[in-house]
C-alpha positions in Angstrom: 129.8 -29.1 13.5 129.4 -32.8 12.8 126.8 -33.2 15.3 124.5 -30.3 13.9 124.9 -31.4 10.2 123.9 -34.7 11.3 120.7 -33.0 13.3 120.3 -30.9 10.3 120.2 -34.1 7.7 117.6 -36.1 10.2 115.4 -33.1 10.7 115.4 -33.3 6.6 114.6 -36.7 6.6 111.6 -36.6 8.8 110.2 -33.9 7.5 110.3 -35.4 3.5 109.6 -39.0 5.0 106.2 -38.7 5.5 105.6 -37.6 2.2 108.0 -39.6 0.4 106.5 -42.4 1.8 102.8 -41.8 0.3 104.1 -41.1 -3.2 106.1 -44.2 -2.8 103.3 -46.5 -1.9 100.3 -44.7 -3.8 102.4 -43.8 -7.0 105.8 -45.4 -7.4 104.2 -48.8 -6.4 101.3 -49.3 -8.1 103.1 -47.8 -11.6 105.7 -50.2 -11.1 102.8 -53.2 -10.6 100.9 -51.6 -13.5 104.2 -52.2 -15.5 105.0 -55.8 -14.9 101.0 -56.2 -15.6 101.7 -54.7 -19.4 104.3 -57.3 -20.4 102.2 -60.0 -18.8 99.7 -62.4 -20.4 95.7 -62.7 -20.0 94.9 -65.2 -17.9 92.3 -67.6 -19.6 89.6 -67.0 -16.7 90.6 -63.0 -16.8 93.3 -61.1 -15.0 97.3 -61.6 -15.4 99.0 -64.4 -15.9 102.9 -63.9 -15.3 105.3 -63.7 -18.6 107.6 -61.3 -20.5 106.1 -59.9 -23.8 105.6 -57.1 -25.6 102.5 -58.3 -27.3 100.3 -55.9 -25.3 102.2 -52.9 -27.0 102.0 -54.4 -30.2 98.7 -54.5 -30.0 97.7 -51.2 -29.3 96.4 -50.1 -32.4 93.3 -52.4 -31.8 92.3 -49.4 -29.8 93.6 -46.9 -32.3 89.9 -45.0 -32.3 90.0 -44.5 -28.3 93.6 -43.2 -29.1 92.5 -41.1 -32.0 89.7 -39.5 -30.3 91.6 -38.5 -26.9 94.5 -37.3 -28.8 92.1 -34.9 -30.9 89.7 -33.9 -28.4 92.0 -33.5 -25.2 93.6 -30.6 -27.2 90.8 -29.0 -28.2 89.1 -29.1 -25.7 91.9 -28.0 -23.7 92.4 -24.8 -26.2 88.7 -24.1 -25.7 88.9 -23.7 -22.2 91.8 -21.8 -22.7 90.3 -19.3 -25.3 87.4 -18.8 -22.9 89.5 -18.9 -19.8 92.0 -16.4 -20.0 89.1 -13.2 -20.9 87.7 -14.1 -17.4 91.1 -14.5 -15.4 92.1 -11.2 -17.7 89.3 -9.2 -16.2 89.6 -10.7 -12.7 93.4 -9.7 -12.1 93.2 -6.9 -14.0 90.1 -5.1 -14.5 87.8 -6.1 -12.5 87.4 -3.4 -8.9 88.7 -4.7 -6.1 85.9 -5.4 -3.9 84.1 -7.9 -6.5 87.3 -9.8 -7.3 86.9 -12.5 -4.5 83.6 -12.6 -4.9 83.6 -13.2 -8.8 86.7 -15.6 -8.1 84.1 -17.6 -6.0 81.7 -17.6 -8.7 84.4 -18.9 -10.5 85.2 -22.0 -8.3 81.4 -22.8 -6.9 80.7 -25.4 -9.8 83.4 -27.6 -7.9 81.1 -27.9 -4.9 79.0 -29.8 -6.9 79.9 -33.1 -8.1 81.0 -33.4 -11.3 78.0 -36.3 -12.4 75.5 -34.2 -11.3 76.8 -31.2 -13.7 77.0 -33.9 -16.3 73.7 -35.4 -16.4 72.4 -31.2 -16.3 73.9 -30.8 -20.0 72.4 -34.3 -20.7 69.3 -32.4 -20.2 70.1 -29.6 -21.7 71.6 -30.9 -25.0 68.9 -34.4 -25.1 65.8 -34.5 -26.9 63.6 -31.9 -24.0 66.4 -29.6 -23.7 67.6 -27.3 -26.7 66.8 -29.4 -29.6 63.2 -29.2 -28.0 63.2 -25.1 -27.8 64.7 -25.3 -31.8 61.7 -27.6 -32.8 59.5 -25.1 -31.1 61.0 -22.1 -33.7 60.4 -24.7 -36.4 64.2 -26.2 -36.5 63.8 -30.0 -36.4 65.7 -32.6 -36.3 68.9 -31.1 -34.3 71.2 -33.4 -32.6 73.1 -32.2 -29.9 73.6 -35.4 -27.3 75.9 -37.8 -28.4 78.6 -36.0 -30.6 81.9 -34.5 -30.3 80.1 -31.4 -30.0 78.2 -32.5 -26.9 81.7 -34.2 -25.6 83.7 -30.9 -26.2 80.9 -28.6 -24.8 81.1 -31.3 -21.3 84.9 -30.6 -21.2 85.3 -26.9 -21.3 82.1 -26.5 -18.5 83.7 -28.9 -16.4 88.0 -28.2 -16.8 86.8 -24.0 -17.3 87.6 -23.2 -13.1 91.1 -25.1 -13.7 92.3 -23.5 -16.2 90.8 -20.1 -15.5 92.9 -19.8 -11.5 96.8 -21.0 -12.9 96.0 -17.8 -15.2 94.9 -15.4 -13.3 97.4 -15.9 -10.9 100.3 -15.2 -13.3 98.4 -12.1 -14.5 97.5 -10.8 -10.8 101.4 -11.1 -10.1 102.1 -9.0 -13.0 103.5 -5.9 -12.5 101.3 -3.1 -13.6 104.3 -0.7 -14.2 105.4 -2.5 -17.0 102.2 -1.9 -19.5 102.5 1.5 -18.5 105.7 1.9 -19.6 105.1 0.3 -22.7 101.9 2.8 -22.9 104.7 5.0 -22.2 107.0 4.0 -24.8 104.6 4.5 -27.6 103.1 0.8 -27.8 99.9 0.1 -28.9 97.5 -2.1 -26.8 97.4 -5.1 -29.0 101.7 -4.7 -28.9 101.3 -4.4 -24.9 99.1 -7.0 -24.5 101.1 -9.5 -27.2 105.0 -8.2 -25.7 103.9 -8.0 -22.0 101.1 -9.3 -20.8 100.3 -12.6 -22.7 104.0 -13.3 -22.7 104.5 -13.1 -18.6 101.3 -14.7 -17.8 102.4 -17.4 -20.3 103.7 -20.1 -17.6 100.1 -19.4 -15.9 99.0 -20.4 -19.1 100.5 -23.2 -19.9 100.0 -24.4 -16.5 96.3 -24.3 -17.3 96.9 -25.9 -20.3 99.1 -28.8 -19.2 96.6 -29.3 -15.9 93.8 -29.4 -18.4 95.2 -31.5 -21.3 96.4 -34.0 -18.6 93.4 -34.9 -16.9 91.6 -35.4 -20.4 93.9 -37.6 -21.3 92.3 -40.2 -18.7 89.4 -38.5 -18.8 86.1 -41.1 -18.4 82.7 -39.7 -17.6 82.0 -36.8 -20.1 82.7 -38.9 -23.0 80.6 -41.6 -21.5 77.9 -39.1 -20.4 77.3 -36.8 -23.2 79.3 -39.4 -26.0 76.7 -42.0 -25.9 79.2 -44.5 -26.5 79.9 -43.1 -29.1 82.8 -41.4 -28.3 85.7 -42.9 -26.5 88.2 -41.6 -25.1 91.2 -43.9 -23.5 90.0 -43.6 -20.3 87.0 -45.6 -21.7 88.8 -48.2 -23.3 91.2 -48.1 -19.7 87.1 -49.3 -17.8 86.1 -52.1 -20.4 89.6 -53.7 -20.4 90.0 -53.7 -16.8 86.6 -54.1 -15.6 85.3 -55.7 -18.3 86.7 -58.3 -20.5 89.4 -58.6 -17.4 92.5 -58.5 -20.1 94.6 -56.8 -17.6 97.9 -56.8 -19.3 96.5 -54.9 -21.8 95.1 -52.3 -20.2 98.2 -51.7 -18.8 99.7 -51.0 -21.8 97.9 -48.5 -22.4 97.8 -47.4 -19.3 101.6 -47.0 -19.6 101.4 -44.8 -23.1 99.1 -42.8 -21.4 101.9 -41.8 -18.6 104.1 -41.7 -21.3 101.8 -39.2 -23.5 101.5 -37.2 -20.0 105.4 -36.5 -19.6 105.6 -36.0 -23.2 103.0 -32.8 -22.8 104.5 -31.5 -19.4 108.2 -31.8 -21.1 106.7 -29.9 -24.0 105.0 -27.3 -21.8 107.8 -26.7 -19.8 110.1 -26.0 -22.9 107.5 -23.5 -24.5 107.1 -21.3 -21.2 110.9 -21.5 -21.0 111.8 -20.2 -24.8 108.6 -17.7 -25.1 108.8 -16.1 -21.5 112.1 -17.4 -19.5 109.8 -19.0 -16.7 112.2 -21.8 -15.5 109.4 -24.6 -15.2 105.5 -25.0 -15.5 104.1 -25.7 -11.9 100.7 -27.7 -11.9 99.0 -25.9 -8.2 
């Protein structure tokens, strides 16, 4: 009995170490060296100099806009792919006839075979002085500024994050059992009751799932905002590529580094506590 508990346990073990061992060196350690970096000191050539301070921290209202602009546009733009994003995954899972689904679902993910610059510097076009704001001059509306705004930034995000946020939902709404809405037809609800009481409310961890996927990788998003912002709009990911790369202050890039891991746990904590209350999922899985 011994013996076979034992086999059992190493069997275990070399199954998870492989994979325990690649978060360990590719997450655990370069957090932890990302960490000692943010109470560190700028070195006078660049780089970190070894000390223990919070001075970094202290300092991070010095990038206050960066921190201001990702912590309103990350959720709006995350809500905007969600309000587009869940009429498409509704129609896919549940309206749509079956023999078009997986086709339309790879309509749905063949912007990812291209690369994400390429798709970026297309809207640069589009939105830049012999794209749209060209056609509006044409009709006689002038002077229309599309490039280089929020607008532009926002518009970049839900184009680009769309296919993520659109397959976490319709997976939750293609598991959903179709005899519930009609036993809520049934019952006597209306459609807007079905779809509020039973279908938005099941496919709910799908959705935050999207959500938490999307809001996440905004949060250190980098080449829309530098794209389509103009430098004009920064997002902590481009304050994260000056510091570092830039004016080498290393330690405080970290630190803000760090609050942005923080911020992320903050929002999967949150997300995970919302699909629990609303529909009794037991946890939000990012796939």
């Amino acid at each position: 009995m011994h013996g076979s508990r034992l086999r059992k346990n190493l069997l275990t073990a070399m199954l998870l170490g492989p994979a325990t061992a690649w978060l360990v060196v590719f997450l655990v350690l370069p957090f932890i060296a990302i960490a000692v970096f943010s109470v560190g000191e700028r070195a006078p050539e660049g780089g970190y100099q070894a000390a223990f301070t919070l001075a970094q921290y202290a300092n991070l209202p010095a990038r206050a806009t960066a921190f201001w602009n990702t912590m309103m546009l990350a959720p709006v733009g995350a809500l905007a792919c969600l309000l587009v994003a869940y009429p498409v995954a509704y129609y896919l899972a549940l309206r749509a006839p079956q023999r078009w689904r997986l086709i339309l679902l790879a309509l749905v993910v063949i912007p990812f075979w291209t690369s994400l610059l390429m798709r970026t510097y297309a809207w640069m076009y589009i939105l830049g002085g012999r794209g749209i704001p060209a056609l509006l001059a044409f009709v006689g509306i002038e002077d229309v500024r599309l490039i280089n705004t929020p607008g532009a930034v926002l518009l970049g995000i839900v184009y680009g994050y769309l296919p993520l946020m659109i397959l976490p939902i319709y997976v939750s709404l293609e598991r959903l059992d179709r005899r519930l809405l009609e036993a809520s037809a049934d019952l006597g609800a209306t459609p807007l009751s079905t779809f509020l009481g039973v279908t938005l409310k099941l496919s709910l961890p799908g959705v935050m799932t999207g959500f938490s996927l999307v809001m996440i990788l905004l949060l250190g998003e980098y080449l829309i905002p530098t794209l389509l912002g103009g430098g004009k709009v920064f997002f902590i990911g481009n304050a994260l590529v000056d510091l570092f790369l830039q004016s080498r202050n290393w330690p405080f890039g970290s630190a803000i580094a760090i609050t942005l891991v923080l911020v992320s746990v903050v929002v999967l904590i949150a997300a995970n506590r919302i699909s629990t209350r609303v529909s009794g999922a037991r946890r939000v899985d990012l796939i």
